[in-house]
C-alpha positions as CSV (number, residue, x, y, z in Angstrom):
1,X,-13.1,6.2,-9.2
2,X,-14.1,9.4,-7.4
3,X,-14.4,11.5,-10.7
4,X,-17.2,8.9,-11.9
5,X,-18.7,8.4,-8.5
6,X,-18.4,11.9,-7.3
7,X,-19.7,12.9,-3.7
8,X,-21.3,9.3,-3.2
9,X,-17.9,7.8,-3.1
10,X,-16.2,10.2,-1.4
11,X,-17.6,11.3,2.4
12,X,-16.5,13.6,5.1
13,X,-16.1,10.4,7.2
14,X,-13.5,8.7,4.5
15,X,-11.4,11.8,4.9
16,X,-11.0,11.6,8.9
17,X,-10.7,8.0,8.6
18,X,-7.6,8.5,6.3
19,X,-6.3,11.5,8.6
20,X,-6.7,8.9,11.6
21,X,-4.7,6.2,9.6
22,X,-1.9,8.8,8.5
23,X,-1.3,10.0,12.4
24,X,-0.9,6.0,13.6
25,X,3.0,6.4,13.0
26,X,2.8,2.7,15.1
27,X,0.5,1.6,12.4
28,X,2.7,3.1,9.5
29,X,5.6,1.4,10.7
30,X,4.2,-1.9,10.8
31,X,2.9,-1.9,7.3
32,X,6.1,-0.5,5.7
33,X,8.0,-3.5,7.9
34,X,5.0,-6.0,6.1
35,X,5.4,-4.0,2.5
36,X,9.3,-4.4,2.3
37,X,9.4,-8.1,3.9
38,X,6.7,-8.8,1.1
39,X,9.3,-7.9,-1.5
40,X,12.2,-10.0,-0.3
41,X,11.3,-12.9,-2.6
42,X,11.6,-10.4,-5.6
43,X,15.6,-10.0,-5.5
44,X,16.2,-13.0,-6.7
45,X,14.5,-12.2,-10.3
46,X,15.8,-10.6,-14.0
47,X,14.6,-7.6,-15.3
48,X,11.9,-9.3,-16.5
49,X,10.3,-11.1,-12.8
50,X,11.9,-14.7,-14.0
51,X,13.8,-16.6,-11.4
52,X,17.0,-17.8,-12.8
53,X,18.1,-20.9,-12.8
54,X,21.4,-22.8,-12.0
């Protein structure tokens, strides 16, 4: 997206607002605690995302 949108996608702003995201190690945590409960209902697949049965 930023190679076909160039400088009007990307700001000065976007970058501090990442760098201000990045340094919230409170923040991180959280959303790796939200991102790996997300994915408890997945274990119980096949290799191919079907839920087994029986």
């Amino acid at each position: 997206m930023t190679t076909l949108m160039g400088p009007h996608a990307v700001t000065k702003d976007m970058y501090a607002a990442y760098k201000e995201m990045a340094a919230d190690t409170i923040g991180e945590s959280e959303a790796l605690e939200w991102a790996e409960g997300t994915m408890g209902g997945f274990a119980d697949t096949d290799s191919k995302g079907r839920v087994p049965f029986g």
